[in-house]
N, C-alpha and C positions, 0 to 999 in steps of 0.2 A: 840543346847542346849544353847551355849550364848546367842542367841536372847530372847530369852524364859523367861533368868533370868535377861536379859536387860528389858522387857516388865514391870515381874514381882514389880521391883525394882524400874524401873519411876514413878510408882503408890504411890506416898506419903503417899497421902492418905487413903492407904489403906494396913494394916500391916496385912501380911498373916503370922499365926501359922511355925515356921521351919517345923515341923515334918510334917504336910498337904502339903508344896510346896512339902519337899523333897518325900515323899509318891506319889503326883501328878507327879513330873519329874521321876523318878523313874520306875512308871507303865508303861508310857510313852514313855519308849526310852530300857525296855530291853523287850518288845513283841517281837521284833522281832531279838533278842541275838540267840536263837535255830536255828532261820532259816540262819541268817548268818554264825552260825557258820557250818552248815550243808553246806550252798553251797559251801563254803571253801573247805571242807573236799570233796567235792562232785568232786570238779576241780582238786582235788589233786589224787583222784581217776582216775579220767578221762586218765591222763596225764603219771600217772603210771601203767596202762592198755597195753600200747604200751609196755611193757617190760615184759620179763616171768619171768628173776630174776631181783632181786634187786644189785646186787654185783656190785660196780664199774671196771673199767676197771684196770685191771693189766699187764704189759708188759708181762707177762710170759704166760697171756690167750691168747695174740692175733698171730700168724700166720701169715704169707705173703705165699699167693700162687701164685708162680709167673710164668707167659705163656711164653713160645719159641717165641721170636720174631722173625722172617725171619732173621734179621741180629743180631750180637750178642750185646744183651744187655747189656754185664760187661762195656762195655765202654761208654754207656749211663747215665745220672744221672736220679735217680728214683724218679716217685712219685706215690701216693698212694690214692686209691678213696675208701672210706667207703659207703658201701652199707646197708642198715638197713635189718635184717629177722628177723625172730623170731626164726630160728633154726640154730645154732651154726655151729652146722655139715653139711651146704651147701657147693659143692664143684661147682669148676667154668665147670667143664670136662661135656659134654653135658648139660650144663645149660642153657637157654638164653640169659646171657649177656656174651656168648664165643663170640660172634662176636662183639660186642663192643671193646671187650679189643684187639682182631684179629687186627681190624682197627685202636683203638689208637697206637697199638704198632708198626703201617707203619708209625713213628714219628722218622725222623734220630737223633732226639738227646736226646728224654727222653725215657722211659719204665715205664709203667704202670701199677700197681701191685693190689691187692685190698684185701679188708678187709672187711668180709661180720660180721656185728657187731648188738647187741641187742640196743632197744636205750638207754639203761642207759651207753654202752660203747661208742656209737655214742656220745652221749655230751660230755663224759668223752675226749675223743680224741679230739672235737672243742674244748675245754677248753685249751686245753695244744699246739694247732697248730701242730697237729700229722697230721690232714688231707690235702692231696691239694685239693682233690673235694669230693664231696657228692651225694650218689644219697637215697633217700628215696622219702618215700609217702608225698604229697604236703600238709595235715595239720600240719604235724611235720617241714616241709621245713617253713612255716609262721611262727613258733614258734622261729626257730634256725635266722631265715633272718633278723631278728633287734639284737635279743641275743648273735651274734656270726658273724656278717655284713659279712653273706655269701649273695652271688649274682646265681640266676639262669640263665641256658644258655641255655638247650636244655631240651623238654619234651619226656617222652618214649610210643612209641606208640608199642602197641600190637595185635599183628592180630586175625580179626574177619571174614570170610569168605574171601573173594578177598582185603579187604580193613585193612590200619593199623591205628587204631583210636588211639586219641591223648588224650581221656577223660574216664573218668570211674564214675559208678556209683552202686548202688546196688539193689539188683530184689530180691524182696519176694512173694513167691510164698507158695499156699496152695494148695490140693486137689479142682478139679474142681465141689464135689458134695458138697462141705464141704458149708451147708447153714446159717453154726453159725457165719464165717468171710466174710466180703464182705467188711469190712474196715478196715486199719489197728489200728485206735480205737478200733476195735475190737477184737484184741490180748492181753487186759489187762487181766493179771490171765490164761494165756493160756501159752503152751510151745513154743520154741523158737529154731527150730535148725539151728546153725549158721556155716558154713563151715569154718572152723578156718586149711586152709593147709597153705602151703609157701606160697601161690601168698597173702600174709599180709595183709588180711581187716585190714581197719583200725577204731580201736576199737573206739578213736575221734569221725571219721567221722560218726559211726553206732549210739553211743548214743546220737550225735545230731540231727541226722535224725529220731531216733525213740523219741527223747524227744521232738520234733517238734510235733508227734501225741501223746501224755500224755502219754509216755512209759517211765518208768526207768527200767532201766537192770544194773544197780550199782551191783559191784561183792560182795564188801566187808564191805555194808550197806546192811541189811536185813528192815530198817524205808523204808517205802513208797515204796518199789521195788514191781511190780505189774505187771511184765511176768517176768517168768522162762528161763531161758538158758541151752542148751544143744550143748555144742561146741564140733564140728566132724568135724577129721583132713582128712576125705576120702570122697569124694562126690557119690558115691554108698551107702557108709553106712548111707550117710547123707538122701537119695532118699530115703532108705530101713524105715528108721525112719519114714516119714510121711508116704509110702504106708502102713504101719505095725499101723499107729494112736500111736506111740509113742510120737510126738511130732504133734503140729497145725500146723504151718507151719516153711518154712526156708527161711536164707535168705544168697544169697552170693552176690559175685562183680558181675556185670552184664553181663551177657554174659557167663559165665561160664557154667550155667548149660543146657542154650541153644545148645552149644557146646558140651555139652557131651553125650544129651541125643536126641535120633531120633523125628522127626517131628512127627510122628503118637503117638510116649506116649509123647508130650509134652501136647497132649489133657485131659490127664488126670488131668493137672496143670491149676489152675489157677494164674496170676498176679496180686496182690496186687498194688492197686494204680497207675497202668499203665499212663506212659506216653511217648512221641515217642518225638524223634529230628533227625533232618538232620544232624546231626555231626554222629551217632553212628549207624550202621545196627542192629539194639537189641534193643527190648522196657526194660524201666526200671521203678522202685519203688521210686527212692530218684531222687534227683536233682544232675549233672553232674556236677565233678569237673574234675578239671587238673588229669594228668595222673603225674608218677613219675618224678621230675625235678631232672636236671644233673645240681648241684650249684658247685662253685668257692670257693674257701679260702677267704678271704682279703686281701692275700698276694702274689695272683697268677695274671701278669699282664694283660692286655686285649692283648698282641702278642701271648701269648700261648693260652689264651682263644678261641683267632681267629681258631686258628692252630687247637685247640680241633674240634670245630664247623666245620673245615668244612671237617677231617676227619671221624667225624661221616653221616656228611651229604652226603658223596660221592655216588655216585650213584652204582647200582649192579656191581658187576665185573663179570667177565666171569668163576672165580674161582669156583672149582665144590663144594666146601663149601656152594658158597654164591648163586648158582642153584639147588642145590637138595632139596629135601623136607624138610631137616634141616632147610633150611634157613627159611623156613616157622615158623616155633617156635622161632625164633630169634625175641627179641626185635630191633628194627628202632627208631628212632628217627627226630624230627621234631621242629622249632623255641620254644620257650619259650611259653605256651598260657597265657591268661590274667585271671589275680587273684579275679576279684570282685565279682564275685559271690560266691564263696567259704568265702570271709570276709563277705559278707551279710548272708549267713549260720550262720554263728559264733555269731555273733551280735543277729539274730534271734532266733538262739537257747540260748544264755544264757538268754535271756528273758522267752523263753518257761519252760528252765530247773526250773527257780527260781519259778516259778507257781508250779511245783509239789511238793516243797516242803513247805510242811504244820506244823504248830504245832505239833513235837509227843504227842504220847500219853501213850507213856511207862511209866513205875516208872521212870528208869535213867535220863529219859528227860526233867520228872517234877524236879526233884532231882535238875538238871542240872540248871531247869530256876529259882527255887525260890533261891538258892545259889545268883545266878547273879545278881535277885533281890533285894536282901542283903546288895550285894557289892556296888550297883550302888546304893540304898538310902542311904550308910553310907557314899559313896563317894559325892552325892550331898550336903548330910547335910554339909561337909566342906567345901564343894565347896562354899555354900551360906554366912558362916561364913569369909569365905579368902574375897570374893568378896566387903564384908559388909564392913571388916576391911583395906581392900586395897585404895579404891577410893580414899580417899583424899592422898594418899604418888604417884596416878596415875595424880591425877589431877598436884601435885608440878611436878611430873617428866615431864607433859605436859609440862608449867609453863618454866621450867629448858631448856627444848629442845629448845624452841622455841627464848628462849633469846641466845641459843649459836648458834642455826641456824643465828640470826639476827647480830649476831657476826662474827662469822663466813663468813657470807656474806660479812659484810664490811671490815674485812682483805682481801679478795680476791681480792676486786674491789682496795684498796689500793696498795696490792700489783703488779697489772694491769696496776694502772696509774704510779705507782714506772719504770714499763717495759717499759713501753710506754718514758716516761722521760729520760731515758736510755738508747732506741733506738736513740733518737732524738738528745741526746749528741750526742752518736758517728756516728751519721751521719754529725755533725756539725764540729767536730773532724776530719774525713775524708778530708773534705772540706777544713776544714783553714791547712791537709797537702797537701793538693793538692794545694794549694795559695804554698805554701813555695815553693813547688817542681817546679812551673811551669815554672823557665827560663830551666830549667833539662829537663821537658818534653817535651816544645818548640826546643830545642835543639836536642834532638834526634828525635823529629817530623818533623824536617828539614833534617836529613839524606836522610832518602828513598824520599821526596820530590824532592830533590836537586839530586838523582839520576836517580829519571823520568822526571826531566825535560832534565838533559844529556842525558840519552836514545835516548827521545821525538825527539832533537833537531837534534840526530845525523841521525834522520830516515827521516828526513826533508829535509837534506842536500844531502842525498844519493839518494832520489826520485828526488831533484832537480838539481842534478848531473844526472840524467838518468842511474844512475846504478841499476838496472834490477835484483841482484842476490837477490831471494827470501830470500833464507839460513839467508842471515846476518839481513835480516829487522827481519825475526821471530825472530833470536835469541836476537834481542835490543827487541821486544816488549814483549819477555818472561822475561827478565832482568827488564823492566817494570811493570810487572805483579808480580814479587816477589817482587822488591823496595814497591808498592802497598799495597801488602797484609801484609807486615810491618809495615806501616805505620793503616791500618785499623786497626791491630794487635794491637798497640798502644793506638788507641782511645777508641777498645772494653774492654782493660785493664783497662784503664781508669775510662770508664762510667760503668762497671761493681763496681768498687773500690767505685765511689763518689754515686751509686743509693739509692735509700731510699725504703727498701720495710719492710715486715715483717721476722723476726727471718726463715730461713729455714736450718735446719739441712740437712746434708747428707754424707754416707760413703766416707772418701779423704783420701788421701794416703799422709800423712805428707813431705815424701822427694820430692814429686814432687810440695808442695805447697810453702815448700823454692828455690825450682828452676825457679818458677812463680813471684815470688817476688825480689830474687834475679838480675834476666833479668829486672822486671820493676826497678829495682834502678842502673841500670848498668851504666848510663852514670854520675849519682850523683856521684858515688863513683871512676871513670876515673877523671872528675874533684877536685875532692879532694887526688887523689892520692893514693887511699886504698888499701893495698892488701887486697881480700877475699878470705877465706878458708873455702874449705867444709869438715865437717867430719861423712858424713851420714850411719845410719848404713842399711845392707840391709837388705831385706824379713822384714818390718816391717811392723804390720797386721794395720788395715786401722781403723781410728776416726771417730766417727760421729761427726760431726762439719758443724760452720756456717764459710763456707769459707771467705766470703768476711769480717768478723768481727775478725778473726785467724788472716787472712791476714794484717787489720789494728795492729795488738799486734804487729805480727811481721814487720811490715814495722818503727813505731814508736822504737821499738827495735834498728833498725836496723841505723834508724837516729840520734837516740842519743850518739847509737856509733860511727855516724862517725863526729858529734859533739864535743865529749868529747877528740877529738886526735885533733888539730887545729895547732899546733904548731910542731907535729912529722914528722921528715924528712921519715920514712917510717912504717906509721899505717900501721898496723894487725886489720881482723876481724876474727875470726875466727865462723860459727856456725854450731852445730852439733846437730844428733839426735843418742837417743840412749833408749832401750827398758828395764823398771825398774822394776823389782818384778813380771812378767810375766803380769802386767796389768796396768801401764804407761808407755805411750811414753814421755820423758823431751826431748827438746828443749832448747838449750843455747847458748844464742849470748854472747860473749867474746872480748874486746876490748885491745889494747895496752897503753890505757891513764891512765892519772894519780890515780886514784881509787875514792871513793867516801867517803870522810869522816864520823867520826861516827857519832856526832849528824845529818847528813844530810843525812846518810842512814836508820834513826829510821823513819822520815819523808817524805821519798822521797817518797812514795805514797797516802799520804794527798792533798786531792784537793786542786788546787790552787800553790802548793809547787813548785818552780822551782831554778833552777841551773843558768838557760839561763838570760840576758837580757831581752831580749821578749820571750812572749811565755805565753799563758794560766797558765800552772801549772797544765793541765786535764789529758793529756795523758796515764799516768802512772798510773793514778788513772780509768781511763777510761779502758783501757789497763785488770788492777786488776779486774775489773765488769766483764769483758767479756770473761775471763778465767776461772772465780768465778762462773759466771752464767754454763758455762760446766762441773763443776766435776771435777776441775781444779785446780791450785796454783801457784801464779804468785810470784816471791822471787829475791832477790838481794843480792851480798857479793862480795867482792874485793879478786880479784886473791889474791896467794901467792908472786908473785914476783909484778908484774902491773898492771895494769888497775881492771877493774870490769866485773864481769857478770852478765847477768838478765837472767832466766832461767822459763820457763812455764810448768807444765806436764798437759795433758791430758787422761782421763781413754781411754782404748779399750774398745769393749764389750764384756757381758759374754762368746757368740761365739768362741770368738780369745783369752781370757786368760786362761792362762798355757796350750797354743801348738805350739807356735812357738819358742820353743828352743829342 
């Protein structure tokens, strides 16, 4: 309809009367108001068809009946499998699915109970995760399988002479003299008997298959329904109806009536719409779907699912249950089969179905359409009016958007190249401390040097000696091998520190990152004489952070404090972590020296600003970005007795705060 009044409206020149357009969109668009509101109602029918009452489920309706397991099930944990009927009062004692539950319940650690439910109490139970599995009919199973992310595992096959078929379908049958039907078109206006016992036609799958040939059988719409129904819970009385011409023909699941009734009066029947497949010993009427699927919860894992499958699928036993003629009436089970033609039904038939439904012709319906008609030109009339009077307050908010998008853009990219800038310092920063450091790191890079070459030297002396004992040469070139890997240690330290790449966050555990850094300043702080003191707190939950950028905060931290003490016969460092508010970690390095005055603590992190002789003036100020940029606060104050601290926090994430105390 917007196009239509975009159309109308482009045409300048040509000013169309309100009440004609609205009159014109109007007629327009509610034709076909009746018919939609009809298939609506139609699908809601459909869906509530599978149910006898309407009554939600209540704790107090439902029952567990639960089997003797061979071993005792109190010490088992239970679960629970919802089976769809249409009659309340099914009991599991001679039933078909005895030997299902026979078999799940040779499970050493669960017991499986069940709950034979209508389907209004079947969703009522997926809704609340009362069920662990499911078994119903496979259009109701595509409904619930997105609605309630249950999962299929096994299909139920039902025996038909020697063989246990995996599909089902349904067979309508008439009188073999009967010259008035020869196609199932040809049941409109005619009766309809439908065998409606426990084995659950499903009502879905009936009026799709009969609305595939121009049949509606809607219960509780009398518009357009055009065959009669006559639902029989007995299939003798069901026979006795058509040999009697109370009804035209019937129709049940397939197979059924083959089975009940002898080869010589089958000749009295004819088959409607006959068709034959290599899956099924039994000709049928409609097209073959899946047979009942045994689904999963969303909450049941694939180990027990396994364990399900393959106690159902175990082969006969020798048990005189699962040998005598009983076992014959027992449902079996077989893999999951494939769903695509049952969704190509579905598809086809709501196409079909929407065809039958035509304009009524009742008073109520006209009632219904000219009402709507009403509504809908008094709604376009202001529709054309808002539209008329909007444009230009749409055009400025165009207008408006596009100047804060171009805005907007170039904050970003300012802000990018701002990143970029600021990467590039503290790589530059890194750099000129790695300059300061280097007679420190020369010096302890000559340790383990200077101990492989003494190794080296001494395995030289001993080969040229002729002394022969293996023992001692391994054990100098294994002494060699760790001097080494110290020394490598050192340089990967190193070029990790001075590299240039981009920002990478990742989870680190704060006290091992002062123990990393710590070790690379060990030999700085021997030659200056320093004591350092750790005061770390433990189990503390882990930051996301840019290691090598922490790492420069706290390394410059860590030299200014041992800057700041130049003249003390025995500097203190002290630094400690400790966990704030349940979602910062603070970090504070603490010095023994003389403090930091006031006006030059209001300053001390203003670029350029220094203390030192030489020295940039960036650090501190570099240091503030990089802490600032994490969700962070970088802060300074003079102890109470001496020296100063510089103190950092960083957030945890939502994950870790308020659980680790």
């Amino acid at each position: 309809m917007p196009a239509i009044i975009k159309k109308i409206k482009a045409h300048k020149g040509v000013q169309l009367p309100y009440f004609f357009t609205a009159f014109f969109l109007s007629f327009f668009f509610s034709l076909p108001v009746y018919a939609i509101a009809d298939i609506n109602k139609d699908s809601a029918d459909i869906i509530n068809k599978e149910s006898v009452n309407k009554k939600s489920v209540k704790s107090e309706d439902i029952s567990v009946q639960s089997i003797s397991p061979s071993i005792d099930f109190q010490e088992k944990k239970k679960l629970v499998i919802g089976i769809l009927t249409r009659d309340r009062s099914t009991s599991l004692k001679n039933s078909p699915w005895k030997l299902t539950f026979n078999r799940l319940n040779q499970h050493p650690d669960y017991h499986f109970s069940h709950l034979f439910l209508t389907i209004d109490q079947l969703k009522s139970t997926l809704e609340n995760d009362e069920l662990d599995f499911i078994i119903c009919d496979a259009i109701n199973y595509l409904m619930f399988e997105t609605e309630y992310d249950i999962l299929r595992l096994l299909t139920r096959n039902e025996q038909y002479s020697d063989n246990f078929v995996p599909s089902e379908g349904l067979s309508v049958y008439t009188l073999s003299d009967n010259s008035d039907i020869t196609l199932l078109s040809d049941l409109k206006n005619k009766k309809l008997g439908i065998l409606d016992d426990n084995s659950s036609i499903s009502w879905l799958f009936l009026e799709k298959f009969l609305a595939k040939h121009g049949l509606n059988i809607k219960y509780e719409l009398n518009i357009n329904k055009n065959i009669h129904i006559e639902s029989i819970n007995d299939i003798s009385s069901l026979l006795a109806l058509l040999h009697g011409n109370q009804v035209d023909a019937v129709i049940s699941r397939s197979g059924i009536i083959d089975r009940y009734i002898s080869k010589d009066k089958m000749n009295d029947l004819r088959l409607l719409n006959p068709r034959n497949d290599w899956q099924v010993p039994f000709l049928h009427s409609s097209e073959l779907i899946p047979e009942w699927p045994l689904a999963k919860a969303w909450f049941i894992d694939n180990k027990l699912s396994n364990q399900v499958i393959a106690l159902l699928l175990q082969p006969v036993s020798s048990d005189a249950n699962e040998t005598s003629s009983y076992f014959t009436r027992q449902y079996q089970w077989s893999f999951a089969q494939n769903y695509n033609t049952l969704k190509k039904l579905f598809i086809f038939s709501k196409e079909s179905e929407a065809a039958l439904n035509i304009i009524p012709s009742s008073f109520s319906a006209k009632i219904q359409y000219w009402i709507s008609f009403i509504i809908i030109s008094f709604l376009v009339i202001i529709l054309i009016f808002y539209l008329r009077s909007s444009k230009d307050l749409n055009n400025r908010l165009t207008l408006s958007k596009e100047s804060l998008e171009q805005e907007i853009n170039e904050r970003q990219l300012a802000q990018e190249q701002a990143l970029d800038h600021q990467a590039e310092l503290a790589h530059v920063a890194r750099l000129s401390t790695m300059g300061e450091m280097a007679s420190g790191l020369a010096h302890e890079l000559n340790q383990p040097l200077s101990a492989i070459n003494t190794y080296v030297q001494g395995c030289i002396r001993r080969i040229n000696m002729g002394t022969d004992d293996p023992k001692e040469i391994v054990n100098a070139l294994q002494l060699t091998a760790q001097q080494a890997e110290r020394a490598g240690g050192i340089i990967r330290r190193l070029r990790s520190f001075v590299r240039k790449g981009e920002s990478h966050k990742t989870y680190s555990e704060i006290n091992h990152l002062v123990n990393e850094v710590t070790s690379f300043l060990e030999i700085q702080l021997k030659n200056r004489n320093v004591n350092l003191k750790l005061e770390l707190e433990d189990n503390l939950p882990p930051v996301l952070a840019d290691i090598i950028q922490v790492e420069q905060v706290l390394i410059n931290l860590l030299r200014n404090a041992i800057e700041a003490m130049p003249d003390l016969e025995s500097p203190t460092i002290l630094v400690s972590t400790q966990l704030l508010n349940h979602n910062l970690i603070e970090l504070c390095v603490i010095d023994s020296g003389h403090g930091i005055s006031k006006d030059k603590l209001k300053r001390i992190f203003n670029p350029f600003f220094t203390t030192k002789s030489s020295g940039m003036g960036m650090g501190l100020s570099i240091s503030r970005s990089i802490i600032e940029a994490h969700n962070g606060k970088l802060y300074a104050r003079n102890n109470a007795e001496q020296g100063a601290r510089f103190c950092f926090t960083l957030p945890i994430t939502k994950e870790y705060s308020g659980n680790n105390k």
